[in-house]
Each structure stands twice: as structure tokens, then as C-alpha cells.
DRENDO-1510 file (C-alpha; in Angstrom, 1 decimal, always signed):
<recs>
REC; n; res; u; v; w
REC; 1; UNK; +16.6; +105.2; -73.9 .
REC; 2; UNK; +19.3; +104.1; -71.9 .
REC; 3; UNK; +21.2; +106.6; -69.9 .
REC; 4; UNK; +24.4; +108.3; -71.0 .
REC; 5; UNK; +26.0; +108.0; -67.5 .
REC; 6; UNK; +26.0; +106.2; -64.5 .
REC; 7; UNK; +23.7; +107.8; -61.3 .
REC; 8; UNK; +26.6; +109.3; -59.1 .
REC; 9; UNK; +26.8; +109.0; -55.4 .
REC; 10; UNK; +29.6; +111.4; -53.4 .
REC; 11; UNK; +30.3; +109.7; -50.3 .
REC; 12; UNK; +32.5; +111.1; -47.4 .
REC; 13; UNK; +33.6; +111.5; -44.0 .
REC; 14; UNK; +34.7; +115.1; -42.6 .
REC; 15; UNK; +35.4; +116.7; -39.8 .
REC; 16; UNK; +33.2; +119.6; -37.8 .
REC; 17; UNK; +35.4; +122.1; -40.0 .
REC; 18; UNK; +35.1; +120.2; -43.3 .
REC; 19; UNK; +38.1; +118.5; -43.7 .
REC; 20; UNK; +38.7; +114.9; -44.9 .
REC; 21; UNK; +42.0; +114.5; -43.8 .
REC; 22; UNK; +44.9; +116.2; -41.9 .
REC; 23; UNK; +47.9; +117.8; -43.5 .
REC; 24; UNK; +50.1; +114.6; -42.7 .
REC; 25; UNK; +46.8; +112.6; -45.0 .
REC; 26; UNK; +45.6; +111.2; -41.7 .
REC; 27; UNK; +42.2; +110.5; -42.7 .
REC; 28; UNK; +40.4; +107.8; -40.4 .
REC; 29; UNK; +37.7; +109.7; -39.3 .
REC; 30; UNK; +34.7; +107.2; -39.3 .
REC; 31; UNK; +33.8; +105.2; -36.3 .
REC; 32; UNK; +32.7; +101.6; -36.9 .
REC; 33; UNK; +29.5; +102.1; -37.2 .
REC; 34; UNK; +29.8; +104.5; -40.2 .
REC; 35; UNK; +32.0; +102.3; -42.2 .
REC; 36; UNK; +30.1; +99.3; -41.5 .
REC; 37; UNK; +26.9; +101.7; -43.3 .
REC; 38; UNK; +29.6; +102.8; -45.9 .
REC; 39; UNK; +30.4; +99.3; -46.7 .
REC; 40; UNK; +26.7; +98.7; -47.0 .
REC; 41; UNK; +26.1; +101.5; -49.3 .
REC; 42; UNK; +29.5; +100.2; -51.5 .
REC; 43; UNK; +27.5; +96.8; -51.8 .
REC; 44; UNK; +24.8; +98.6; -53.6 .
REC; 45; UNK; +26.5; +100.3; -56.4 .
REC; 46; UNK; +27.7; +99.0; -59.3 .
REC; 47; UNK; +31.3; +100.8; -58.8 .
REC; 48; UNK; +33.5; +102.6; -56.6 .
REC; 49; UNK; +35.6; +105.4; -58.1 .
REC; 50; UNK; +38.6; +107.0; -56.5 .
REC; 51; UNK; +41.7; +109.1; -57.0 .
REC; 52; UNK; +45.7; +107.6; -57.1 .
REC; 53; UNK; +46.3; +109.8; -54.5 .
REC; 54; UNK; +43.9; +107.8; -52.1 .
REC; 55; UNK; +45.6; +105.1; -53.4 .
REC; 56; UNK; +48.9; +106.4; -52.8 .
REC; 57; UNK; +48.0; +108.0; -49.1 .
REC; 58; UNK; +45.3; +105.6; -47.6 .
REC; 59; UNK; +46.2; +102.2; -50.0 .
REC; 60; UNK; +42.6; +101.1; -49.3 .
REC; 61; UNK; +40.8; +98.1; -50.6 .
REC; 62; UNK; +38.0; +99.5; -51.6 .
REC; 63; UNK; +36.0; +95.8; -50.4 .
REC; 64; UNK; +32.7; +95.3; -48.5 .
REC; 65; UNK; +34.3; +92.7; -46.1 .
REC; 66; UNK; +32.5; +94.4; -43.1 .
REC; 67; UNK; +29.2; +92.9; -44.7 .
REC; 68; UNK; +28.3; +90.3; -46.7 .
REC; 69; UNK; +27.8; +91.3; -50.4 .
REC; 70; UNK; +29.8; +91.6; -53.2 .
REC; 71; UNK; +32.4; +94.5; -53.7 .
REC; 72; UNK; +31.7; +96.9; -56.5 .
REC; 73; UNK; +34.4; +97.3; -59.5 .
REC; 74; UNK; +37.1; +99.5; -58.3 .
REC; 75; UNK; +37.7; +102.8; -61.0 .
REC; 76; UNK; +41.2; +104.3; -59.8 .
REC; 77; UNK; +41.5; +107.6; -62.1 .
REC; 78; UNK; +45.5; +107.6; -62.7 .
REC; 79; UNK; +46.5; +109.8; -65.6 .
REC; 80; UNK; +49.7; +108.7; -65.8 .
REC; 81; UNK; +49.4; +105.3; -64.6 .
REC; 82; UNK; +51.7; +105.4; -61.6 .
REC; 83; UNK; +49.7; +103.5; -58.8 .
REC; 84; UNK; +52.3; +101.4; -57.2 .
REC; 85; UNK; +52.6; +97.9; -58.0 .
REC; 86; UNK; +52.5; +96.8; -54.5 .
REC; 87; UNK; +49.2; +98.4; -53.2 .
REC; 88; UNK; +46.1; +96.3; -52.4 .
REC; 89; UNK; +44.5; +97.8; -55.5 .
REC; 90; UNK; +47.2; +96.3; -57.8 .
REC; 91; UNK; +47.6; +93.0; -55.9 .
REC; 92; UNK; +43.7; +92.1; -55.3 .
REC; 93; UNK; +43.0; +93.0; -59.0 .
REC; 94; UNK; +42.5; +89.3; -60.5 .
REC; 95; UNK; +39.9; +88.7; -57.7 .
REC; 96; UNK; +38.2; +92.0; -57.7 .
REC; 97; UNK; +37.8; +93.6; -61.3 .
REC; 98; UNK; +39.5; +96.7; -61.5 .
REC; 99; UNK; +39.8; +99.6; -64.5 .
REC; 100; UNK; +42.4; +101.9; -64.3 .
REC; 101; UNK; +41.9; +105.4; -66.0 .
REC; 102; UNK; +45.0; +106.8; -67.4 .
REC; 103; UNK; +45.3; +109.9; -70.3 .
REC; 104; UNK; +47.1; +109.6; -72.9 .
REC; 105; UNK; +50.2; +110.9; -70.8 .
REC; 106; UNK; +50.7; +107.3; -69.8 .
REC; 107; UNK; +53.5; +105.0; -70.8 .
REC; 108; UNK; +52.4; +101.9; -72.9 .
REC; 109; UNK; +55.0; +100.0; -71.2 .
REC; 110; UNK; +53.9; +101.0; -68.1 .
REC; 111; UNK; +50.2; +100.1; -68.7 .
REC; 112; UNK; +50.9; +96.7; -70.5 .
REC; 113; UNK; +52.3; +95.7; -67.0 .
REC; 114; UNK; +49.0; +96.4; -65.4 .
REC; 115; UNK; +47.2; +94.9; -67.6 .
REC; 116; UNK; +48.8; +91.7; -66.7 .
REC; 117; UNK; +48.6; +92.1; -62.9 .
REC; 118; UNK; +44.9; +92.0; -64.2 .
REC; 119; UNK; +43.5; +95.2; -64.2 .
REC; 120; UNK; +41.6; +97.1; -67.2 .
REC; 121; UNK; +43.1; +99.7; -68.7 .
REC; 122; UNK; +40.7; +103.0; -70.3 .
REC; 123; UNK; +42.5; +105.5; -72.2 .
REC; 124; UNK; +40.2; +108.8; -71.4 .
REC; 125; UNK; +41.7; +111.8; -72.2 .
REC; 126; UNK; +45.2; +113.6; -73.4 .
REC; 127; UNK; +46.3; +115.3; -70.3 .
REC; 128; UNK; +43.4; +115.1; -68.3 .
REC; 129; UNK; +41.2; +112.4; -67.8 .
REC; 130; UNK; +37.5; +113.7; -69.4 .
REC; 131; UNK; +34.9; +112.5; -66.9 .
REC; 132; UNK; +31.8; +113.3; -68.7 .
REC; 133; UNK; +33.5; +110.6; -71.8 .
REC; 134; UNK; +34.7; +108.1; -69.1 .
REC; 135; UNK; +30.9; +107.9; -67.6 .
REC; 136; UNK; +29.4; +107.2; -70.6 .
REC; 137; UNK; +32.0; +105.0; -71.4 .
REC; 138; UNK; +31.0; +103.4; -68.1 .
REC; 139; UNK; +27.7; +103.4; -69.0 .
REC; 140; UNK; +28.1; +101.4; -72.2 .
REC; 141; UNK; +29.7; +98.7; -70.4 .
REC; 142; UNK; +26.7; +98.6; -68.0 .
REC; 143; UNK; +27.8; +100.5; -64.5 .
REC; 144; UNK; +24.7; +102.1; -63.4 .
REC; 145; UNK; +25.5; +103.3; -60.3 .
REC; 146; UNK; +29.0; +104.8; -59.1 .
REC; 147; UNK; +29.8; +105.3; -55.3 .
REC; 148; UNK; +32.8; +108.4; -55.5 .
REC; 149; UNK; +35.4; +108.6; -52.6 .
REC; 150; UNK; +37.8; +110.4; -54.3 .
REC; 151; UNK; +40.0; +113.1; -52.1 .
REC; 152; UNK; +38.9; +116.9; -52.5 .
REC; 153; UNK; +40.5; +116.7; -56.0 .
REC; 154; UNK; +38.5; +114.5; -57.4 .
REC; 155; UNK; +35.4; +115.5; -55.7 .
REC; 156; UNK; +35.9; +119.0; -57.2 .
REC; 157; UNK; +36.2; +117.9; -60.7 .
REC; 158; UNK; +32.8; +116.0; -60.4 .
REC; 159; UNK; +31.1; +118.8; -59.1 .
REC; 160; UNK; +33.0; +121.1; -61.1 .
REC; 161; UNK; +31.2; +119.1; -64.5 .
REC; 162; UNK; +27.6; +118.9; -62.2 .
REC; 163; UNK; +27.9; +115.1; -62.9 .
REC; 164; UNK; +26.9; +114.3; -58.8 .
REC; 165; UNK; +23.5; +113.1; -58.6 .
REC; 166; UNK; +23.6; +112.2; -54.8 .
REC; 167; UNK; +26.1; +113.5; -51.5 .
REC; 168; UNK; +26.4; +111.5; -48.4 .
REC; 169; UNK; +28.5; +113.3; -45.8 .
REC; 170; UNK; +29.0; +111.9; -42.6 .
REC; 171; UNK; +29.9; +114.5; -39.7 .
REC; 172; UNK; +32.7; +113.6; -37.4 .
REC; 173; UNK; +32.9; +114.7; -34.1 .
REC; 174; UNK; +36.7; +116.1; -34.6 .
REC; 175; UNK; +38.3; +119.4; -35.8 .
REC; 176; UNK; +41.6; +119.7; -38.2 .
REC; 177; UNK; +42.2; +123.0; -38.8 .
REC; 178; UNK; +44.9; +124.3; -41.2 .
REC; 179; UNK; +45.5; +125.8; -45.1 .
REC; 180; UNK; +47.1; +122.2; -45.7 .
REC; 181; UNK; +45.1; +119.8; -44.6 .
REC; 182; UNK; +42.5; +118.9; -47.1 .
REC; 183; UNK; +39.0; +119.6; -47.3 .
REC; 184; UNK; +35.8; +118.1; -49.1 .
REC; 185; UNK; +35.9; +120.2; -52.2 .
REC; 186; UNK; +39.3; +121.3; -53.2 .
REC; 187; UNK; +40.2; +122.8; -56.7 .
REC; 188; UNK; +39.5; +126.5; -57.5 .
REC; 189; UNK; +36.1; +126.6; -56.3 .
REC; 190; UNK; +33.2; +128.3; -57.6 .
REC; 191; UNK; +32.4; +132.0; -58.0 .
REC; 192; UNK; +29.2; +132.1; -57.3 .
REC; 193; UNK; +26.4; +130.1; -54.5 .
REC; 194; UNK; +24.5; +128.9; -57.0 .
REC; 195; UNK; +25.3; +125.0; -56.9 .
REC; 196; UNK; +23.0; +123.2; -54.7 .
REC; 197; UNK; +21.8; +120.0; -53.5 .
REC; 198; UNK; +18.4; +119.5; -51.6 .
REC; 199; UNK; +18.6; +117.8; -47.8 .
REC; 200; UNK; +17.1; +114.7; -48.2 .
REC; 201; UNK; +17.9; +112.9; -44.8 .
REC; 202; UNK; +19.9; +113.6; -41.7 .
REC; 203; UNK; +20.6; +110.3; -39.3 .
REC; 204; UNK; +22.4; +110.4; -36.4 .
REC; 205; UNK; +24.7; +107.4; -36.0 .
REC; 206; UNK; +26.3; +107.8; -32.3 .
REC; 207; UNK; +28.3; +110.5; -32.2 .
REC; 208; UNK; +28.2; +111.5; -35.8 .
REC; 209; UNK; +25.2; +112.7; -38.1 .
REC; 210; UNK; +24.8; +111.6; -42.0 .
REC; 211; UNK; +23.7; +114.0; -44.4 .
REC; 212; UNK; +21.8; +112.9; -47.4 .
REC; 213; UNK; +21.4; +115.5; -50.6 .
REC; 214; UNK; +20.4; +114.8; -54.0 .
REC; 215; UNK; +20.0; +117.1; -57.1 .
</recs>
């Protein structure tokens, strides 16, 4: 029996102190050497799944150009579709497939225009976008394997519905500090330590060390 969603890989770079990116969304934190293994781990999932706000901070491509392989499908979760038409998501879409998840809060108009810049639209949800529907929504159209870099929002709904399988933190050798600036896991948090992942792997890469935990 096939699965009803994808296997679901966190991936992330933080700092000593746990953030992902300043208050200002500086977030380039990886040295060379880690995104050259990030790109590698991209090239080995089906799909790479983010949040507009990366979009809208970072405006990343979301490619494996740093090795050669092909780049996954992009997922950009975007409830009300308002990803600008001029990032490198919108404007590489026809050469790298790309869905777009927008809730029903999204205007037609608005996603009939993506649509022809080329990417795939998926209506998931009323206000929210439901990410236990979306994977096996996913699944059915045959992603097997999603790589998550969402900001802390994102990674908080997924672990928030326990639908991350595997974590892959790298440690950076910086500190951020500050209420503002953003951290792994944001959202509300839970009450209670009871979630847990088990240590799989720890690699030191230079100055940095890569933590591996599955469920």
C-alpha cells in the first residue's frame, strides 16, 4: 500500500543560539562547504518546500547548480498567492516545475496569472493551508520525498502536525541574539518535552557540525 505522504526531511542552518536569521532577515549563515552538501541533499528529494516569506526575504532559487543533478519541484506555500511576480521562483518556473499552494483566500485573478507564468496552482485549505491534505495530495501525484526549508513558521506548523520524519541542522559558528530575530521553531510552541527526534549522525564540516535526527 502506497503511502499517504511523502517522507519529510527539515533542513536548516542556525546559529550557536538557534536562530536562522537576524531581525533585519539576514540569513546567510552556511559556509560553502554546507551548501554545496545542502545542494547535494536537494538533488535527492523529490521536492523542496518553502514558505512566501523566504520567498519574499531571501528570493532564493531553490536549484542544485552547485552540483550536477537535477533540482527538485519547488512547493512555495502562499495562502493568498502574493509571491511577487518578479522573484526567481516566478520567473524560472517554465524551466523548473513549480506548485504554488494558496487557500481559498486567494484571488482567482490573481492565481490565473500564475498559472500562466507556468507555475501549478493547489487549492489546500480555506484560510490556512491544511498540510496533512496537501501531502497526500503530493503523494498521489508521486513526491516521495520532500526536503523543508521553510522559515521558523513553517517549520513549526510541520512539527506542530508531527509530519517530520528526518531534521538536519547544521551549527554555525555565529551568535544572533534578540526577541526579533527568528529562530528554528517559531509559532506557539509546545507545552510539554515530549516531542523527540533520535541523534542519528553528527559530522563536522570545518567550522560547523551537522546534526542528523530521525523519528
Amino acid at each position: 500500500m502506497a503511502n499517504s505522504k511523502p517522507y519529510v526531511i527539515l533542513s536548516a542552518a542556525m546559529s550557536i543560539d538557534g536562530k536562522i536569521s537576524t531581525r533585519t532577515g539576514k540569513s546567510k549563515l552556511s559556509s560553502d562547504k554546507d551548501l554545496t552538501r545542502v545542494h547535494a541533499l536537494r538533488s535527492n528529494v523529490d521536492a523542496i518546500l518553502v514558505g512566501r516569506n523566504t520567498v519574499s526575504v531571501d528570493n532564493p532559487s531553490l536549484t542544485t547548480r552547485r552540483i550536477k543533478g537535477t533540482s527538485p519541484i519547488r512547493i512555495i506555500l502562499d495562502p493568498k498567492a502574493s509571491i511577487s511576480l518578479s522573484s526567481k521562483i516566478v520567473s524560472t518556473s517554465k524551466v523548473i516545475p513549480t506548485i504554488l499552494v494558496v487557500s481559498e483566500m486567494a484571488q482567482k485573478k490573481r492565481m490565473l496569472h500564475l498559472s500562466n507564468k507556468g507555475l501549478e496552482i493547489i487549492t489546500c485549505g480555506k484560510i490556512r493551508i491544511e498540510l496533512k491534505k496537501l501531502l497526500n495530495i503530493l503523494a498521489k501525484q508521486g513526491i516521495k520525498k520532500i526536503l523543508v526549508e521553510g522559515g521558523g513558521t513553517t517549520n513549526w506548523y510541520f512539527l506542530k502536525e508531527k509530519l517530520i520524519d528526518e531534521i538536519v541542522v547544521t551549527i554555525t559558528p555565529y551568535v544572533i541574539g534578540g526577541k526579533e530575530s527568528t529562530s528554528l521553531v517559531e509559532g506557539m510552541g509546545f507545552d510539554n518535552i515530549s516531542y523527540s527526534f533520535s541523534l542519528k549522525q553528527i559530522k563536522r564540516v570545518g567550522n560547523e557540525i551537522v546534526l542528523h535526527y530521525i523519528r
